[in-house]
C-alpha positions in Angstrom: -11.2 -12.6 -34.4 -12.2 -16.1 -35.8 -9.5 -17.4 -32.8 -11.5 -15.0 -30.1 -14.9 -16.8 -31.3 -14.0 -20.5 -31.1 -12.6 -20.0 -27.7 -15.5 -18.3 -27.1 -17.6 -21.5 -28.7 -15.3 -23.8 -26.5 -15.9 -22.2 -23.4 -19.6 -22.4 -23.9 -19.8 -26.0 -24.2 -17.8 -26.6 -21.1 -20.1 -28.4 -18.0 -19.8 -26.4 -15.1 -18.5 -30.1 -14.1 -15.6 -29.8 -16.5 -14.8 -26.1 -15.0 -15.0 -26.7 -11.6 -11.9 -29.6 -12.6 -9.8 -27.6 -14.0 -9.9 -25.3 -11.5 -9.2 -27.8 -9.0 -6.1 -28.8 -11.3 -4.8 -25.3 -11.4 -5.3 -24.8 -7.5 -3.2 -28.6 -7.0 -0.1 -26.6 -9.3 -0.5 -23.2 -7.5 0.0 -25.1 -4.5 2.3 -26.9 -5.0 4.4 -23.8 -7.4 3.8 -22.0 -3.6 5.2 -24.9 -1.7 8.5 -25.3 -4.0 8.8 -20.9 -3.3 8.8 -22.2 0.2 12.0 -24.7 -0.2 13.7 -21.9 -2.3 13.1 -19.4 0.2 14.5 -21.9 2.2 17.5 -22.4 0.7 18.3 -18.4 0.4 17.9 -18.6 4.3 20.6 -21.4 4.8 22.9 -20.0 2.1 23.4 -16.9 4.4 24.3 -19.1 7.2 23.1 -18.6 11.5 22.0 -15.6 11.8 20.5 -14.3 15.0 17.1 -13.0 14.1 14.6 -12.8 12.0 15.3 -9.7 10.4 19.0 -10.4 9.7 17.1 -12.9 6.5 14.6 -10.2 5.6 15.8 -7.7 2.8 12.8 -4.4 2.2 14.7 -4.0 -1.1 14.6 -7.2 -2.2 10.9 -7.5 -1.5 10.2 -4.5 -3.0 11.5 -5.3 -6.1 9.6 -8.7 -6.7 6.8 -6.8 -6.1 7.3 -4.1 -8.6 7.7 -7.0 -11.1 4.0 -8.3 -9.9 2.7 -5.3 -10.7 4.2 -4.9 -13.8 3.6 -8.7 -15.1 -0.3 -8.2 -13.7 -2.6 -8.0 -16.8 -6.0 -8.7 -14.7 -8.4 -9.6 -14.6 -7.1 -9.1 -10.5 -6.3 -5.8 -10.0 -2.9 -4.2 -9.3 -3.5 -4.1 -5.5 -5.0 -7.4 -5.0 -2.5 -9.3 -6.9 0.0 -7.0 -4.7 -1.7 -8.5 -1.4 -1.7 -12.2 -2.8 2.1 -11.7 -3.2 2.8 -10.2 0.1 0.7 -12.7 2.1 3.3 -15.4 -0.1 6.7 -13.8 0.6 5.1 -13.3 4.4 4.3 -16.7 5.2 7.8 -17.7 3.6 10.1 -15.8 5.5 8.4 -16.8 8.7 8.4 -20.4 8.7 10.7 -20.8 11.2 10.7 -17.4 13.3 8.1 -14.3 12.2 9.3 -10.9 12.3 8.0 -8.7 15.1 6.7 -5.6 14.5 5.5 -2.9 16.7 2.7 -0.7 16.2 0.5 2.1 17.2 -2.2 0.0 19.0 -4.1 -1.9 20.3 -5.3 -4.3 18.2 -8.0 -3.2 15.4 -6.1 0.3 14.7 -5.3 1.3 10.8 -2.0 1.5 12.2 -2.1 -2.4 12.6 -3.5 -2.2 9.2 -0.9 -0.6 7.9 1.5 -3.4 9.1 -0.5 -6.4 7.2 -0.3 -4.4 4.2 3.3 -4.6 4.3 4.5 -7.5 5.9 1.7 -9.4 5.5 -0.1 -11.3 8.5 2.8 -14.2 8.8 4.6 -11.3 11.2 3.8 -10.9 15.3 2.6 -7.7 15.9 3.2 -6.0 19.0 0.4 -3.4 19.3 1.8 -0.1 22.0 -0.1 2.7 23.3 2.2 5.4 21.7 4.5 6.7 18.9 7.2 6.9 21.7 7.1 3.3 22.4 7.0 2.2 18.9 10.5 3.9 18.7 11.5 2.5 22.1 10.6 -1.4 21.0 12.8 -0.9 17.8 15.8 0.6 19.6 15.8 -2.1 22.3 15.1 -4.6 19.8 12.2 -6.0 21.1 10.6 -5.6 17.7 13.0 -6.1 14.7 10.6 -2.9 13.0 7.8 -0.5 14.3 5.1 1.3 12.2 4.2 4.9 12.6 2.1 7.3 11.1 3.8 10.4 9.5 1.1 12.5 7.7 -2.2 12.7 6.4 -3.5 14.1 3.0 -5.8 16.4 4.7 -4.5 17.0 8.3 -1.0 17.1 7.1 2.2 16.1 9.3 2.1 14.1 12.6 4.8 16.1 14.4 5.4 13.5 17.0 6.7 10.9 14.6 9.0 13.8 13.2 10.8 14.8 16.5 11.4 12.1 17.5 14.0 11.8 14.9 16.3 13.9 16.1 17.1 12.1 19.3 16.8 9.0 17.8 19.5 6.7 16.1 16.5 4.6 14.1 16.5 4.4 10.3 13.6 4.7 7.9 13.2 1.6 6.2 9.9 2.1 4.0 6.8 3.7 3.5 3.1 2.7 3.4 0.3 4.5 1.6 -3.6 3.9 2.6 -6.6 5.0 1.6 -8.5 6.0 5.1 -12.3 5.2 5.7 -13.6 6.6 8.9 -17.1 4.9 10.0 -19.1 5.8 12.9 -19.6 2.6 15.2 -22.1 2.4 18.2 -24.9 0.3 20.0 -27.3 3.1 19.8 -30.2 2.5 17.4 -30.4 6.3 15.7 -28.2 9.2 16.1 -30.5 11.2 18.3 -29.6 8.7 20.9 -25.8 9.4 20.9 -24.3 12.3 23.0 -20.6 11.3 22.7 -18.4 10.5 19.6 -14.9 9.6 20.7 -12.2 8.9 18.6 -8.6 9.9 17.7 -7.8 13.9 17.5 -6.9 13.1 13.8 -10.3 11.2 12.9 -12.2 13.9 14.6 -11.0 16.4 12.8 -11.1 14.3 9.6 -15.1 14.0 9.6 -15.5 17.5 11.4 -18.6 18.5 8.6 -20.1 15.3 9.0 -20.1 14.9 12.5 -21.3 19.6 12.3 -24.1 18.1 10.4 -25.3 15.2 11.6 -24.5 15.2 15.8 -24.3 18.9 15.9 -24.9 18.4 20.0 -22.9 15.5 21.2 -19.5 15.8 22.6 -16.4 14.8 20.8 -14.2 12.9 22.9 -10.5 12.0 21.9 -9.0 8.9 22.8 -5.2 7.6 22.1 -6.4 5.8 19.4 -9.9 5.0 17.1 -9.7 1.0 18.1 -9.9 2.4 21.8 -12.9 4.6 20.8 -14.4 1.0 19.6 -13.7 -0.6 23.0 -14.8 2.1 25.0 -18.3 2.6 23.4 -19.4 -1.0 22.9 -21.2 -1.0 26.2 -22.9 2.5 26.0 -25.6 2.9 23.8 -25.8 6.7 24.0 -22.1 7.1 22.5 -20.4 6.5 19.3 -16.8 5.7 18.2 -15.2 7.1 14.8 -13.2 3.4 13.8 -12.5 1.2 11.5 -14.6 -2.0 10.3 -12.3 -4.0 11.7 -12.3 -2.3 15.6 -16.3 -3.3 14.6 -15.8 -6.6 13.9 -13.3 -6.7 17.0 -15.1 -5.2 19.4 -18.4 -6.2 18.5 -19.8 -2.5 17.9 -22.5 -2.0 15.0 -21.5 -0.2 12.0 -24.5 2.8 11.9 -22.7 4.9 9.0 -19.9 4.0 6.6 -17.2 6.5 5.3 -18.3 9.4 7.1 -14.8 11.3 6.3 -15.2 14.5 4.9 -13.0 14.3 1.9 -13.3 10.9 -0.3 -9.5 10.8 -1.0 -8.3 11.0 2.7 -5.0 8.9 2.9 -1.9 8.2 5.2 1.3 7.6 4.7 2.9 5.5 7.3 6.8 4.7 8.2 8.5 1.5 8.7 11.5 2.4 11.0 14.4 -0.6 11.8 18.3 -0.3 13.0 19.6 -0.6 9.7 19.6 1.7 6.8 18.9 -0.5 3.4 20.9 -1.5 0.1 19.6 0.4 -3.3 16.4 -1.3 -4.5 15.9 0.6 -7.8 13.4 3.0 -7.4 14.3 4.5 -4.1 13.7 7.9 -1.7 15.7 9.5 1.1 14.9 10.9 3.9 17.1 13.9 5.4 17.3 16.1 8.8 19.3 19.0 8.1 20.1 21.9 9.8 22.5 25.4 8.9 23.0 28.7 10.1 20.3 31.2 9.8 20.2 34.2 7.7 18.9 35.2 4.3 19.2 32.6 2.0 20.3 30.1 4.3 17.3 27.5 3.3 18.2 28.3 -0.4 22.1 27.4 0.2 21.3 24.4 1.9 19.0 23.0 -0.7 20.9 24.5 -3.8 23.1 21.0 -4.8 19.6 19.3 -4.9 18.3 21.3 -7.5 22.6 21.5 -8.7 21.7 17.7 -9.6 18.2 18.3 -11.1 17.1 16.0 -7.6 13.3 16.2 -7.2 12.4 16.9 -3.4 9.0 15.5 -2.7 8.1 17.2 1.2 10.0 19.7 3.1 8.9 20.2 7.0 9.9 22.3 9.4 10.4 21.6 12.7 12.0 23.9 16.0 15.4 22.7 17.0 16.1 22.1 20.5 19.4 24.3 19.7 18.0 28.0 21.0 14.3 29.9 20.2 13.1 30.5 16.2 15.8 28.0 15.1 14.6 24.8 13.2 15.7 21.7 12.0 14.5 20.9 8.3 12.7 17.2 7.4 13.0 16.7 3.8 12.2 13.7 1.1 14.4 13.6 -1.8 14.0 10.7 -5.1 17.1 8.7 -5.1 19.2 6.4 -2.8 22.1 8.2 -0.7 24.6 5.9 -2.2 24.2 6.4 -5.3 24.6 9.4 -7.8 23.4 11.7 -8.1 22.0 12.0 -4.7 25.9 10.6 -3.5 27.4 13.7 -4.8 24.7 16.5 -3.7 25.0 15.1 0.0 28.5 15.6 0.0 27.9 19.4 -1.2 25.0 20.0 1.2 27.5 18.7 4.1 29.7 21.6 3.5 26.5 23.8 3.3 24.4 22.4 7.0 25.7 22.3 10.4 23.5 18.9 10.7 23.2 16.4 7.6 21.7 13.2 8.9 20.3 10.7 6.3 17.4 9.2 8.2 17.0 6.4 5.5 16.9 5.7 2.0 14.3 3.4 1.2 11.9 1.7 -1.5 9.5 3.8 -2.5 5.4 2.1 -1.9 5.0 0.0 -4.3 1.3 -0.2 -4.1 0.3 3.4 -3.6 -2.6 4.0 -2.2 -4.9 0.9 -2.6 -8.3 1.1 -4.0 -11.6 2.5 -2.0 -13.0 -0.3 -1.0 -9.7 -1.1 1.3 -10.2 -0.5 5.3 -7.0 1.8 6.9 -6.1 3.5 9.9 -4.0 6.8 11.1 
Protein backbone atom coordinates (compact mmCIF):
# COMPACT_ATOMS: atom_id res chain seq x y z
CA UNK A 1 0.00 0.00 0.00
CA UNK A 2 2.73 2.54 1.19
CA UNK A 3 4.67 1.36 -2.35
CA UNK A 4 1.07 1.96 -4.40
CA UNK A 5 1.01 5.66 -2.72
CA UNK A 6 4.57 6.88 -3.51
CA UNK A 7 4.24 5.82 -7.05
CA UNK A 8 1.25 7.40 -6.86
CA UNK A 9 3.11 10.72 -5.24
CA UNK A 10 5.79 10.32 -8.08
CA UNK A 11 3.49 10.26 -10.79
CA UNK A 12 1.83 13.39 -9.62
CA UNK A 13 4.84 15.42 -9.70
CA UNK A 14 5.82 14.45 -13.22
CA UNK A 15 5.51 17.65 -15.95
CA UNK A 16 3.46 16.62 -18.63
CA UNK A 17 7.02 17.62 -20.22
CA UNK A 18 8.72 14.82 -18.43
CA UNK A 19 5.70 12.28 -19.61
CA UNK A 20 5.50 13.10 -22.97
CA UNK A 21 9.70 11.96 -22.89
CA UNK A 22 9.35 9.09 -21.76
CA UNK A 23 6.89 8.09 -23.97
CA UNK A 24 8.89 9.20 -26.76
CA UNK A 25 11.79 6.89 -25.24
CA UNK A 26 9.49 3.90 -24.95
CA UNK A 27 8.12 4.43 -28.69
CA UNK A 28 12.25 4.75 -29.99
CA UNK A 29 12.62 0.93 -28.07
CA UNK A 30 9.25 -0.40 -29.38
CA UNK A 31 10.53 0.49 -32.60
CA UNK A 32 13.29 -0.57 -32.72
CA UNK A 33 12.28 -4.21 -30.54
CA UNK A 34 9.70 -4.28 -33.84
CA UNK A 35 12.48 -3.70 -36.34
CA UNK A 36 14.99 -6.42 -34.78
CA UNK A 37 11.33 -8.96 -35.04
CA UNK A 38 11.69 -7.97 -38.58
CA UNK A 39 15.53 -9.36 -39.08
CA UNK A 40 14.43 -12.47 -37.02
CA UNK A 41 11.60 -13.10 -39.07
CA UNK A 42 14.02 -12.67 -41.60
CA UNK A 43 16.27 -15.03 -40.77
CA UNK A 44 13.44 -17.90 -40.13
CA UNK A 45 12.58 -17.04 -43.90
CA UNK A 46 16.27 -17.79 -45.21
CA UNK A 47 16.75 -20.70 -42.91
CA UNK A 48 13.96 -22.56 -44.86
CA UNK A 49 15.75 -21.87 -48.03
CA UNK A 50 13.89 -20.67 -51.91
CA UNK A 51 10.78 -21.37 -51.71
CA UNK A 52 8.27 -20.45 -54.41
CA UNK A 53 5.62 -18.36 -52.70
CA UNK A 54 4.56 -16.69 -50.15
CA UNK A 55 2.63 -19.05 -48.46
CA UNK A 56 5.22 -21.83 -48.53
CA UNK A 57 7.02 -19.27 -45.31
CA UNK A 58 3.66 -18.76 -43.62
CA UNK A 59 2.69 -21.35 -40.89
CA UNK A 60 -1.43 -20.68 -39.35
CA UNK A 61 -0.23 -22.85 -36.49
CA UNK A 62 2.59 -21.12 -35.72
CA UNK A 63 0.84 -17.86 -35.69
CA UNK A 64 -1.73 -19.07 -33.77
CA UNK A 65 0.20 -19.94 -31.07
CA UNK A 66 2.15 -16.63 -30.56
CA UNK A 67 -0.95 -15.23 -30.38
CA UNK A 68 -2.52 -17.38 -27.72
CA UNK A 69 0.60 -16.38 -25.68
CA UNK A 70 -0.45 -12.52 -26.31
CA UNK A 71 -3.47 -13.12 -24.91
CA UNK A 72 -2.38 -14.87 -22.16
CA UNK A 73 0.69 -12.47 -21.24
CA UNK A 74 -1.97 -9.30 -21.76
CA UNK A 75 -2.77 -7.89 -18.31
CA UNK A 76 -4.33 -4.45 -19.72
CA UNK A 77 -4.81 -1.94 -19.47
CA UNK A 78 -5.38 -2.87 -23.70
CA UNK A 79 -7.79 -5.22 -23.93
CA UNK A 80 -7.57 -8.85 -25.14
CA UNK A 81 -8.66 -8.08 -28.71
CA UNK A 82 -6.75 -5.00 -29.27
CA UNK A 83 -3.53 -6.24 -28.10
CA UNK A 84 -4.56 -9.33 -30.43
CA UNK A 85 -4.83 -6.75 -33.51
CA UNK A 86 -1.47 -4.90 -32.54
CA UNK A 87 0.18 -8.36 -32.86
CA UNK A 88 -1.34 -9.43 -36.02
CA UNK A 89 -0.73 -6.09 -37.83
CA UNK A 90 3.29 -7.06 -36.51
CA UNK A 91 3.54 -10.63 -37.64
CA UNK A 92 1.55 -9.26 -40.97
CA UNK A 93 3.82 -6.63 -41.98
CA UNK A 94 6.80 -9.13 -41.16
CA UNK A 95 6.03 -12.00 -43.28
CA UNK A 96 5.33 -9.67 -46.19
CA UNK A 97 8.41 -7.68 -46.60
CA UNK A 98 9.44 -9.14 -49.49
CA UNK A 99 6.16 -10.80 -51.17
CA UNK A 100 2.46 -10.41 -49.34
CA UNK A 101 0.15 -13.19 -49.27
CA UNK A 102 -2.79 -13.02 -51.53
CA UNK A 103 -6.01 -13.68 -50.36
CA UNK A 104 -9.23 -13.89 -51.95
CA UNK A 105 -12.42 -12.81 -50.72
CA UNK A 106 -16.11 -12.35 -51.00
CA UNK A 107 -16.08 -8.77 -52.46
CA UNK A 108 -15.79 -6.08 -53.51
CA UNK A 109 -13.99 -3.92 -51.52
CA UNK A 110 -15.72 -2.57 -48.12
CA UNK A 111 -17.53 -6.18 -47.45
CA UNK A 112 -17.23 -7.75 -43.66
CA UNK A 113 -15.94 -10.43 -45.70
CA UNK A 114 -12.81 -8.25 -46.45
CA UNK A 115 -13.08 -7.54 -42.85
CA UNK A 116 -12.79 -10.69 -41.93
CA UNK A 117 -9.45 -11.11 -43.81
CA UNK A 118 -7.57 -7.98 -41.92
CA UNK A 119 -8.63 -9.58 -38.78
CA UNK A 120 -6.63 -12.40 -39.67
CA UNK A 121 -3.86 -11.69 -41.71
CA UNK A 122 -3.63 -8.40 -41.03
CA UNK A 123 -3.55 -5.54 -43.85
CA UNK A 124 0.30 -6.38 -45.01
CA UNK A 125 -1.70 -9.18 -47.31
CA UNK A 126 -3.25 -8.33 -51.14
CA UNK A 127 -6.60 -8.94 -51.14
CA UNK A 128 -8.35 -10.06 -54.05
CA UNK A 129 -12.00 -9.06 -53.61
CA UNK A 130 -14.59 -11.79 -56.16
CA UNK A 131 -18.12 -11.56 -56.75
CA UNK A 132 -18.89 -15.09 -55.36
CA UNK A 133 -18.26 -18.04 -52.86
CA UNK A 134 -17.55 -20.15 -56.10
CA UNK A 135 -14.77 -18.00 -57.19
CA UNK A 136 -13.17 -17.66 -53.88
CA UNK A 137 -12.79 -21.52 -54.15
CA UNK A 138 -11.76 -21.32 -57.83
CA UNK A 139 -8.75 -18.49 -56.98
CA UNK A 140 -7.43 -20.99 -54.17
CA UNK A 141 -7.43 -24.06 -56.38
CA UNK A 142 -5.68 -22.37 -59.34
CA UNK A 143 -3.49 -20.66 -57.06
CA UNK A 144 -4.10 -17.37 -57.90
CA UNK A 145 -4.64 -16.58 -54.21
CA UNK A 146 -2.33 -18.60 -51.78
CA UNK A 147 -5.96 -18.57 -49.28
CA UNK A 148 -9.65 -17.39 -49.78
CA UNK A 149 -12.13 -16.33 -47.04
CA UNK A 150 -15.63 -17.45 -46.88
CA UNK A 151 -18.49 -17.17 -44.74
CA UNK A 152 -19.83 -20.43 -43.16
CA UNK A 153 -22.62 -19.48 -40.71
CA UNK A 154 -24.29 -16.92 -38.75
CA UNK A 155 -25.46 -16.97 -35.02
CA UNK A 156 -28.86 -16.15 -36.05
CA UNK A 157 -29.44 -17.16 -39.74
CA UNK A 158 -27.50 -20.28 -39.24
CA UNK A 159 -25.46 -22.13 -42.10
CA UNK A 160 -24.48 -20.67 -45.48
CA UNK A 161 -25.07 -23.87 -47.58
CA UNK A 162 -23.10 -22.69 -50.49
CA UNK A 163 -19.80 -22.59 -48.66
CA UNK A 164 -20.68 -26.23 -47.39
CA UNK A 165 -21.27 -27.89 -50.87
CA UNK A 166 -18.89 -26.86 -52.31
CA UNK A 167 -16.86 -29.11 -50.21
CA UNK A 168 -17.61 -32.02 -51.65
CA UNK A 169 -16.30 -31.36 -55.08
CA UNK A 170 -13.54 -29.66 -53.88
CA UNK A 171 -9.97 -30.82 -52.97
CA UNK A 172 -9.36 -27.42 -50.69
CA UNK A 173 -8.49 -27.74 -47.08
CA UNK A 174 -9.76 -25.69 -44.09
CA UNK A 175 -7.01 -23.86 -42.70
CA UNK A 176 -8.70 -21.59 -39.84
CA UNK A 177 -11.63 -19.90 -38.60
CA UNK A 178 -12.61 -16.25 -37.93
CA UNK A 179 -15.25 -15.12 -35.49
CA UNK A 180 -16.92 -11.41 -35.76
CA UNK A 181 -19.16 -9.62 -34.06
CA UNK A 182 -21.64 -8.21 -36.98
CA UNK A 183 -23.06 -4.54 -36.95
CA UNK A 184 -25.51 -3.88 -39.72
CA UNK A 185 -26.19 0.04 -40.31
CA UNK A 186 -28.51 1.51 -42.59
CA UNK A 187 -26.50 3.98 -45.12
CA UNK A 188 -28.25 6.44 -47.56
CA UNK A 189 -28.23 10.09 -49.02
CA UNK A 190 -31.86 10.60 -48.06
CA UNK A 191 -32.35 13.03 -45.27
CA UNK A 192 -35.29 11.06 -43.19
CA UNK A 193 -36.71 7.67 -43.62
CA UNK A 194 -39.91 8.72 -45.13
CA UNK A 195 -37.86 9.63 -48.09
CA UNK A 196 -36.53 6.04 -48.80
CA UNK A 197 -38.55 3.47 -50.85
CA UNK A 198 -35.78 0.83 -51.35
CA UNK A 199 -33.38 -0.87 -48.84
CA UNK A 200 -31.00 -3.24 -50.60
CA UNK A 201 -28.62 -5.32 -49.22
CA UNK A 202 -27.44 -8.92 -48.83
CA UNK A 203 -30.30 -11.73 -48.40
CA UNK A 204 -28.41 -12.49 -45.03
CA UNK A 205 -28.50 -8.71 -43.76
CA UNK A 206 -32.03 -8.42 -44.73
CA UNK A 207 -33.18 -10.91 -42.96
CA UNK A 208 -30.80 -10.08 -40.01
CA UNK A 209 -32.64 -6.54 -39.30
CA UNK A 210 -36.08 -7.94 -40.59
CA UNK A 211 -38.02 -6.13 -37.20
CA UNK A 212 -36.18 -3.16 -37.65
CA UNK A 213 -36.57 -2.61 -41.10
CA UNK A 214 -41.03 -4.07 -40.15
CA UNK A 215 -40.82 -1.18 -37.88
CA UNK A 216 -39.26 1.53 -39.17
CA UNK A 217 -39.71 1.27 -43.39
CA UNK A 218 -42.63 -0.88 -43.14
CA UNK A 219 -43.38 0.35 -47.12
CA UNK A 220 -40.18 0.31 -48.97
CA UNK A 221 -38.92 -2.53 -50.93
CA UNK A 222 -36.13 -4.77 -49.85
CA UNK A 223 -33.83 -5.38 -52.55
CA UNK A 224 -31.02 -8.02 -52.37
CA UNK A 225 -27.79 -7.48 -53.89
CA UNK A 226 -24.62 -10.10 -54.09
CA UNK A 227 -23.19 -8.41 -51.38
CA UNK A 228 -23.86 -5.22 -48.53
CA UNK A 229 -20.70 -3.16 -50.04
CA UNK A 230 -22.65 -3.43 -53.45
CA UNK A 231 -25.81 -2.12 -51.70
CA UNK A 232 -23.31 0.91 -50.61
CA UNK A 233 -22.32 1.57 -54.17
CA UNK A 234 -25.58 1.24 -55.66
CA UNK A 235 -27.44 3.73 -53.34
CA UNK A 236 -24.88 6.54 -53.11
CA UNK A 237 -26.51 8.38 -55.94
CA UNK A 238 -30.22 7.90 -55.08
CA UNK A 239 -31.50 9.72 -52.35
CA UNK A 240 -34.84 7.79 -52.08
CA UNK A 241 -32.94 4.34 -51.29
CA UNK A 242 -30.93 2.93 -48.56
CA UNK A 243 -28.25 0.21 -48.26
CA UNK A 244 -27.90 -2.19 -45.15
CA UNK A 245 -23.66 -1.97 -44.85
CA UNK A 246 -20.96 -1.60 -42.98
CA UNK A 247 -19.19 1.73 -41.83
CA UNK A 248 -16.56 1.07 -43.86
CA UNK A 249 -18.72 0.56 -47.40
CA UNK A 250 -19.82 4.33 -45.79
CA UNK A 251 -16.63 5.67 -45.60
CA UNK A 252 -15.84 3.92 -49.08
CA UNK A 253 -18.53 4.80 -50.95
CA UNK A 254 -19.21 8.02 -49.48
CA UNK A 255 -22.96 7.17 -48.30
CA UNK A 256 -24.16 8.84 -44.84
CA UNK A 257 -24.54 6.68 -41.93
CA UNK A 258 -28.56 7.56 -40.96
CA UNK A 259 -28.90 4.65 -38.20
CA UNK A 260 -26.22 2.57 -36.57
CA UNK A 261 -26.67 -1.23 -35.51
CA UNK A 262 -29.94 -1.66 -36.76
CA UNK A 263 -29.65 -5.68 -36.45
CA UNK A 264 -32.17 -7.24 -34.70
CA UNK A 265 -30.32 -9.33 -32.12
CA UNK A 266 -27.23 -7.36 -30.32
CA UNK A 267 -25.05 -10.63 -30.38
CA UNK A 268 -25.30 -11.34 -34.14
CA UNK A 269 -21.92 -12.93 -35.18
CA UNK A 270 -20.22 -14.89 -38.18
CA UNK A 271 -17.94 -17.31 -38.34
CA UNK A 272 -15.80 -17.26 -41.40
CA UNK A 273 -13.36 -19.97 -43.08
CA UNK A 274 -9.89 -19.66 -44.26
CA UNK A 275 -9.56 -22.35 -47.01
CA UNK A 276 -5.65 -23.06 -48.66
CA UNK A 277 -4.10 -26.40 -50.51
CA UNK A 278 -2.54 -27.63 -47.56
CA UNK A 279 -3.91 -29.18 -44.49
CA UNK A 280 -1.78 -27.73 -41.32
CA UNK A 281 0.63 -29.22 -38.59
CA UNK A 282 -0.95 -29.54 -34.77
CA UNK A 283 -0.91 -26.09 -33.15
CA UNK A 284 -2.13 -27.05 -29.68
CA UNK A 285 -5.50 -26.22 -29.32
CA UNK A 286 -6.89 -27.37 -32.57
CA UNK A 287 -10.50 -28.43 -34.38
CA UNK A 288 -11.31 -30.74 -37.39
CA UNK A 289 -13.46 -30.51 -39.77
CA UNK A 290 -15.17 -33.81 -41.34
CA UNK A 291 -17.52 -34.81 -44.49
CA UNK A 292 -18.81 -38.18 -43.82
CA UNK A 293 -21.08 -40.17 -45.31
CA UNK A 294 -22.62 -44.13 -44.55
CA UNK A 295 -25.32 -46.25 -45.49
CA UNK A 296 -28.81 -45.39 -44.40
CA UNK A 297 -30.93 -47.13 -42.05
CA UNK A 298 -31.81 -46.93 -38.30
CA UNK A 299 -29.03 -46.08 -36.37
CA UNK A 300 -26.79 -45.31 -39.16
CA UNK A 301 -25.95 -41.56 -37.84
CA UNK A 302 -25.50 -43.11 -34.39
CA UNK A 303 -22.82 -45.81 -35.80
CA UNK A 304 -21.04 -43.33 -37.61
CA UNK A 305 -20.59 -40.99 -34.74
CA UNK A 306 -20.24 -43.65 -31.92
CA UNK A 307 -16.03 -43.72 -31.76
CA UNK A 308 -16.31 -39.91 -31.17
CA UNK A 309 -18.18 -40.20 -28.18
CA UNK A 310 -15.98 -43.96 -27.82
CA UNK A 311 -13.11 -41.28 -27.19
CA UNK A 312 -15.09 -38.80 -24.99
CA UNK A 313 -14.42 -36.27 -28.43
CA UNK A 314 -16.61 -33.21 -28.05
CA UNK A 315 -18.41 -32.42 -31.52
CA UNK A 316 -19.09 -28.77 -31.70
CA UNK A 317 -21.72 -28.55 -35.18
CA UNK A 318 -23.20 -31.26 -37.17
CA UNK A 319 -24.91 -30.19 -40.65
CA UNK A 320 -26.65 -31.97 -42.96
CA UNK A 321 -26.44 -31.69 -46.40
CA UNK A 322 -28.17 -33.83 -49.59
CA UNK A 323 -25.55 -35.97 -51.39
CA UNK A 324 -25.43 -35.91 -55.02
CA UNK A 325 -25.37 -39.85 -54.60
CA UNK A 326 -29.47 -40.61 -55.24
CA UNK A 327 -32.80 -38.58 -53.51
CA UNK A 328 -33.15 -38.30 -49.38
CA UNK A 329 -29.44 -39.36 -49.03
CA UNK A 330 -27.05 -36.81 -47.32
CA UNK A 331 -23.66 -36.25 -46.65
CA UNK A 332 -22.85 -35.15 -42.96
CA UNK A 333 -20.57 -31.80 -42.08
CA UNK A 334 -19.27 -32.05 -38.65
CA UNK A 335 -16.68 -30.04 -36.21
CA UNK A 336 -14.87 -32.11 -33.82
CA UNK A 337 -12.05 -30.55 -30.87
CA UNK A 338 -8.75 -32.13 -31.72
CA UNK A 339 -6.26 -32.36 -34.53
CA UNK A 340 -6.67 -35.59 -36.94
CA UNK A 341 -3.18 -36.57 -36.25
CA UNK A 342 -3.17 -36.82 -33.11
CA UNK A 343 -4.98 -39.01 -30.43
CA UNK A 344 -7.44 -39.25 -29.59
CA UNK A 345 -9.12 -37.97 -32.61
CA UNK A 346 -6.16 -40.27 -34.70
CA UNK A 347 -7.73 -43.39 -33.38
CA UNK A 348 -11.64 -42.50 -33.61
CA UNK A 349 -11.01 -41.60 -37.50
CA UNK A 350 -9.64 -44.87 -38.02
CA UNK A 351 -12.86 -46.48 -36.37
CA UNK A 352 -15.40 -44.14 -38.04
CA UNK A 353 -13.58 -45.25 -41.57
CA UNK A 354 -14.72 -48.65 -41.11
CA UNK A 355 -18.13 -47.28 -40.07
CA UNK A 356 -18.78 -44.38 -43.38
CA UNK A 357 -18.63 -45.03 -46.97
CA UNK A 358 -16.99 -41.32 -47.21
CA UNK A 359 -14.49 -40.04 -44.42
CA UNK A 360 -12.83 -36.94 -45.68
CA UNK A 361 -11.06 -34.67 -43.19
CA UNK A 362 -11.57 -31.26 -44.66
CA UNK A 363 -8.97 -29.73 -42.20
CA UNK A 364 -7.75 -29.53 -38.89
CA UNK A 365 -6.99 -26.24 -37.90
CA UNK A 366 -6.28 -23.58 -34.98
CA UNK A 367 -9.12 -22.88 -33.25
CA UNK A 368 -9.92 -18.43 -33.22
CA UNK A 369 -7.88 -17.23 -31.11
CA UNK A 370 -9.67 -14.00 -30.60
CA UNK A 371 -13.31 -15.03 -30.47
CA UNK A 372 -15.57 -12.85 -31.26
CA UNK A 373 -14.15 -9.25 -30.70
CA UNK A 374 -15.76 -6.63 -28.71
CA UNK A 375 -18.97 -4.50 -29.92
CA UNK A 376 -17.60 -1.69 -30.85
CA UNK A 377 -15.63 -3.73 -33.83
CA UNK A 378 -17.19 -3.30 -37.62
CA UNK A 379 -17.77 -6.98 -39.55
CA UNK A 380 -19.26 -8.38 -42.46
CA UNK A 381 -21.22 -11.81 -43.65
Amino acid sequence: MENNKKEADSGKQKSLGEVRQEIDALDAKIQALISDRARLAGIVRQSKGKLDNAVDYYRPEREAQVLRAVRERNQGPISDAEMLRLFREIMSVCLAQQEPLKVAYLGPEGTFTQQAVNQHFGHSVQALGVTGIDDVFTQVESAEADFGVVPVENSNQGIVSHTLDRFVDSDLKICGEIEMAIHHNLLSQAKSLAQIERVYSHQQSLSQCRNWIRQHLPLAECIAVSSNAEAARRVRHSPDAAAISSKSAADIYGVPLLFARIEDRADNATRFLVIGRQLLTPSGDDKTSLLLAGDEGPGALHSLLSPLANHSLNMSRIESRPASTGRWSYVFYIDVDGHAETEPLKSALLEMQKQASLTRVLGSYPKAVSNRLTANTEADD
